[in-house]
Each structure stands twice: as structure tokens, then as C-alpha cells.
C-alpha positions as CSV (number, residue, x, y, z in Angstrom):
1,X,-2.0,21.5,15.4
2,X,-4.3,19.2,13.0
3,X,-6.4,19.8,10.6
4,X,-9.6,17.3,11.0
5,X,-7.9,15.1,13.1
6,X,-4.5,15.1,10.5
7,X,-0.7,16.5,10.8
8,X,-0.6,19.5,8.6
9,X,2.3,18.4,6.7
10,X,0.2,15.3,5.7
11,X,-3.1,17.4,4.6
12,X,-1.1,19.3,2.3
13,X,0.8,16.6,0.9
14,X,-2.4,14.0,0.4
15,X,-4.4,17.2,-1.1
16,X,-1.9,18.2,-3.4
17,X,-1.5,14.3,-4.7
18,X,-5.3,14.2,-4.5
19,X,-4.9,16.5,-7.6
20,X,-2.0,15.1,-9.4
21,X,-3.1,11.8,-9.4
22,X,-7.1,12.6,-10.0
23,X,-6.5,14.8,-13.1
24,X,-2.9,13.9,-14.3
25,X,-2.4,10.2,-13.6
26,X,-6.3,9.7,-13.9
27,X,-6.5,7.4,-11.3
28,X,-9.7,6.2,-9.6
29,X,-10.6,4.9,-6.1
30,X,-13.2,1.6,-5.2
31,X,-13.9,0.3,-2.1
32,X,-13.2,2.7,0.6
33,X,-15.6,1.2,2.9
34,X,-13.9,-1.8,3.3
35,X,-10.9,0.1,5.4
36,X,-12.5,0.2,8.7
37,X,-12.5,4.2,9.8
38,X,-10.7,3.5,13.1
39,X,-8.6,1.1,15.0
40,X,-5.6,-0.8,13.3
41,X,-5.6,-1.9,10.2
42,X,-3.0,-3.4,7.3
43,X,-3.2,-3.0,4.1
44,X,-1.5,-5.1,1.8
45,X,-0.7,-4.0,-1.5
46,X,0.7,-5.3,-4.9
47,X,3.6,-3.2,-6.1
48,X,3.2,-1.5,-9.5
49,X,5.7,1.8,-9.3
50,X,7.0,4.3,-7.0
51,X,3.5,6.2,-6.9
52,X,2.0,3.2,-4.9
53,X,2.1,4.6,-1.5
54,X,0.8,7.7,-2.1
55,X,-1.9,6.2,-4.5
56,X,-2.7,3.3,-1.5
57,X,-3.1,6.3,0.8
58,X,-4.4,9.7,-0.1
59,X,-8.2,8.1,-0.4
60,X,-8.1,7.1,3.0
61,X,-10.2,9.2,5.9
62,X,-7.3,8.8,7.9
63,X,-3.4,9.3,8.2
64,X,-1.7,5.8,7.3
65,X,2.2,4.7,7.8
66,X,4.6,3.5,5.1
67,X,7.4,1.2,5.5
68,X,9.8,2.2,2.6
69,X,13.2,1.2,2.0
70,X,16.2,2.7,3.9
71,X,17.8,3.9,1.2
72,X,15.0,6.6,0.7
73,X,16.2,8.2,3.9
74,X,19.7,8.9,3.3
75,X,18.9,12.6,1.9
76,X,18.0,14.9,5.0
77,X,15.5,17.0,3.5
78,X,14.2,14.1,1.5
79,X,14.6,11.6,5.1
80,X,13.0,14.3,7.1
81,X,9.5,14.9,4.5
82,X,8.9,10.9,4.6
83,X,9.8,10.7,8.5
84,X,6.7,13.6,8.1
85,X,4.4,11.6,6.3
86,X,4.9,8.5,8.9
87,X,7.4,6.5,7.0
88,X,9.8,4.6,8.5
89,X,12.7,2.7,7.1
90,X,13.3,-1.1,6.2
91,X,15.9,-3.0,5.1
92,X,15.4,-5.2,1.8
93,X,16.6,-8.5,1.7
94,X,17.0,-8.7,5.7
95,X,14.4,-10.0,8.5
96,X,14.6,-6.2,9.9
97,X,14.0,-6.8,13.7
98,X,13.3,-2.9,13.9
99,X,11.4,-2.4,11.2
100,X,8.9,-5.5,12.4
101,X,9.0,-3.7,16.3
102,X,7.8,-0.5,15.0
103,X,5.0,-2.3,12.5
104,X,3.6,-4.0,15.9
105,X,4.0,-0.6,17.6
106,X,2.3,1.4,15.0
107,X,-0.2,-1.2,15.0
108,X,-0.8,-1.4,18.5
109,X,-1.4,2.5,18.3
110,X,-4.4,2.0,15.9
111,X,-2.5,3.0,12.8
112,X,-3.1,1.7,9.2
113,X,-0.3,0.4,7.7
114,X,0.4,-0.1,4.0
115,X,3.2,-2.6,3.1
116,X,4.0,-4.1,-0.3
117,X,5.1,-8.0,0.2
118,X,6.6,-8.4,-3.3
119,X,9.5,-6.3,-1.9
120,X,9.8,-4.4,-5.1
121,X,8.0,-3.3,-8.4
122,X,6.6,-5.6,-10.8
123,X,8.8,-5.9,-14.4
124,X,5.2,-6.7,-16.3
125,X,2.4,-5.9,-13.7
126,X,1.8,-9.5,-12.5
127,X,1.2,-9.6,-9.0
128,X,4.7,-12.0,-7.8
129,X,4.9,-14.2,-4.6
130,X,4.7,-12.6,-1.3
131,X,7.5,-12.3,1.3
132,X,6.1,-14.1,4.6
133,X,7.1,-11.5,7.2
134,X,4.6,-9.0,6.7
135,X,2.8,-12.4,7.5
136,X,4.0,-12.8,10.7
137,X,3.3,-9.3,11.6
138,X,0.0,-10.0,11.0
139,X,0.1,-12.9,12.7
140,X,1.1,-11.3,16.1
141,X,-1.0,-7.9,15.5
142,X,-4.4,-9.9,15.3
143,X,-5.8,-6.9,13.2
144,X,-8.1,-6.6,10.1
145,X,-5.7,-6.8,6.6
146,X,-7.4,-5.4,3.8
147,X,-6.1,-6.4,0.2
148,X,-5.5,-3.3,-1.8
149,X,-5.1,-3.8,-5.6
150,X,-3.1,-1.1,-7.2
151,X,-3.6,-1.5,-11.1
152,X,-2.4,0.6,-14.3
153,X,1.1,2.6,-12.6
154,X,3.0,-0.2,-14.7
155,X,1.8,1.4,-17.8
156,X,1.7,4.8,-16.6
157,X,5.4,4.9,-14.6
158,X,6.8,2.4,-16.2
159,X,10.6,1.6,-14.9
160,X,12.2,2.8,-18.3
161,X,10.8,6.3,-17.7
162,X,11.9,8.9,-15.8
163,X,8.4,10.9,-14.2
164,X,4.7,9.3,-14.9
165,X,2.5,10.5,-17.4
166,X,-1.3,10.0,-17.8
167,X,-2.8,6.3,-17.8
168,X,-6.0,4.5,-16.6
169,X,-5.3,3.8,-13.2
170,X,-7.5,2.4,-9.9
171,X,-6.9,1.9,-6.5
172,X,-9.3,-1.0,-5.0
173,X,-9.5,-1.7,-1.7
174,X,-11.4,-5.2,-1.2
175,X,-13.1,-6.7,1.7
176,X,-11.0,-7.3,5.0
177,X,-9.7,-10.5,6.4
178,X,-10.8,-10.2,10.1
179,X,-8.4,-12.2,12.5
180,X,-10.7,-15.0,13.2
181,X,-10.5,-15.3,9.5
182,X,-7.2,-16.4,9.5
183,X,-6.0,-17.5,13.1
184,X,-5.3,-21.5,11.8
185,X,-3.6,-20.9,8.8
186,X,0.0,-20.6,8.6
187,X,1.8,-17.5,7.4
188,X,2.8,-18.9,4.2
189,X,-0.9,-20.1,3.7
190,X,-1.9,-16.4,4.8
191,X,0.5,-14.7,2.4
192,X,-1.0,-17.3,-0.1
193,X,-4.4,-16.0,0.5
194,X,-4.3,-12.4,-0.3
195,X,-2.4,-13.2,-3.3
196,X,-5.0,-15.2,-4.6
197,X,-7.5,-12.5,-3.9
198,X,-5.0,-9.5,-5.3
199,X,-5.1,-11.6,-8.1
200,X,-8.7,-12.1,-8.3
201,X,-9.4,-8.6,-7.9
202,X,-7.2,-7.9,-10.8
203,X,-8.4,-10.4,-13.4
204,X,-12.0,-9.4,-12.7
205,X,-11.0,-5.3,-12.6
206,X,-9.2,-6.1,-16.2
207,X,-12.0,-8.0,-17.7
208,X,-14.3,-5.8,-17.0
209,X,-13.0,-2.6,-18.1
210,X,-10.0,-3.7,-20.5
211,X,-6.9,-1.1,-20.1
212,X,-6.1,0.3,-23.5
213,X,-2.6,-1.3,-22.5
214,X,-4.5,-4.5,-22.6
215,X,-5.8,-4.4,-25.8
């Protein structure tokens, strides 16, 4: 059974961080119509805290898939919920042949994906280079990449502390790179790319409505 089109176990979750993250964390959402409403699609995101996925994903009309990092999987109850939620496991520090296979298969289904390139969270918000295979998955997959700026969670979860607590958080989702867009430049040019634009998007976010972490 689904409810609109989504697994039960996901509707609750995504409602019930709806909430949280709405009236708790305070987070907002720009943009949505720049994630296409079917058909595959990655988003790429800058990595600010352990709240990102959830915060890259619970504004979307759709159910997405996670890649998150194999250690996350080794408690069964805990494994079990993200294997739920349409996470799958990858290996840090590794070209993780099976974790690429099932990003191309997801892909190929018509998922949305939502990776995080850094590999892990930002010390001091910065957005950091950008590991080229999520590059080359993109490469192969042909699909739509959307860059998804994920600003504020380094003041609101920072790494010192132990649960989040209220901040001034947004979620932006910017306008797509279609394939043709991208179909002569090289991954590490393409990884390049969306960092420049994640960065873009954050220097113009921040200058336009200066965090009181900023000031």
C-alpha cells in the first residue's frame, strides 16, 4: 500500500520531519520547481550536518534515495529504518563498485537521488572540493542534476553538540543542469561546475539575508 503514490514508512517519516524541522530547526524551502516532478533526477548537495538528507528530501513531491555511509547500517533496527526510507550503503574513502551499480540502477528506475560529494561535513560551513565519482555517475546516467544548497545546519547542529537546536536554516534547490548541458566537459570540470554554482547560491543567499551567525 501507498499513500499518494508513497511507501507508508516514508509518509510518516517525511511528515513527522516536516514538523521538526519547520517549527524546531526553522528551516525554509526555495526552489522546488526546479526538481523535475518525474523521471530521474540527482541532486547534489553541500554537506552541512547529519540533518542534510532529511532536510534535501522531505520538500520533495516525490520519494528520493540516499546513499549514506556503511557504517549507519550496522545496527539492525537502525539498518532496517534507512533500508525503509531507500538508503543504501557506501563506502568512504573507496571507488564502491556497488554502491555506483545501484546509483545507475536507481537512476535508471526514475529515482531522485541525493548525494553529498564532499564525502563528509563541513568543519566551518564552506562548501569543500567535490569527489569526482558522483561525476561519473552522472556522466553515464545522462540525467538532469539539480544543485541543492543546504545552508545554516553548521550553526544549528554543529559537530561539538550532541542533538540540533533552533537556527535560520534554508534548503534551495537551483536550476537543473540538463545533460546536453554538460555532455563535453569532463567530470572534474563537471564536479567544478556545481561547485561554483553551490557556492554562488550561497554567497548570494548570505548576502541577502545575513544569518545572525554571520553577523
Amino acid at each position: 500500500m501507498r499513500i499518494f503514490g508513497i511507501k507508508p514508512t516514508y509518509a510518516i517519516c517525511r511528515f513527522i520531519c516536516q514538523w521538526v524541522c519547520t517549527l524546531y530547526i526553522r528551516s525554509r524551502c526555495f526552489g522546488l520547481r526546479h526538481v523535475p516532478r518525474e523521471g530521474p533526477v540527482l541532486l547534489v548537495c553541500n554537506h552541512q550536518s547529519f540533518m542534510d538528507p532529511v532536510l534535501a528530501g522531505i520538500s520533495l513531491h516525490r520519494e528520493a534515495s540516499f546513499m549514506a555511509r556503511d557504517t549507519l547500517f550496522r545496527h539492525p533496527l537502525f539498518g532496517r529504518l534507512l533500508h525503509r526510507l531507500n538508503a543504501f550503503p557506501v563506502r568512504r574513502g573507496t571507488a564502491d563498485i556497488g554502491a555506483i551499480k545501484e546509483s545507475l540502477r536507481r537512476l535508471k528506475q526514475g529515482h531522485v537521488l541525493v548525494v553529498f560529494p564532499e564525502g563528509t561535513r563541513t568543519p566551518d560551513g564552506r562548501i569543500k572540493d567535490m569527489l569526482p565519482g558522483l561525476g561519473t555517475i552522472a556522466k553515464k546516467a545522462r540525467i538532469p542534476i539539480v544543485p541543492t544548497l543546504i545552508d545554516g545546519m553548521q550553526h544549528a547542529w554543529p559537530r561539538a553538540r550532541l542533538l540540533p537546536h533552533p537556527g535560520d536554516v534554508v534548503v534551495e534547490y537551483g536550476p537543473a543542469l540538463w545533460p546536453e548541458e554538460y555532455a563535453d566537459l569532463s567530470v572534474d570540470e563537471l564536479m567544478n561546475l556545481l561547485r561554483a554554482r553551490l557556492m554562488e547560491m550561497q554567497s548570494r543567499w548570505r548576502s541577502r539575508r545575513r544569518p545572525s551567525y554571520l553577523q
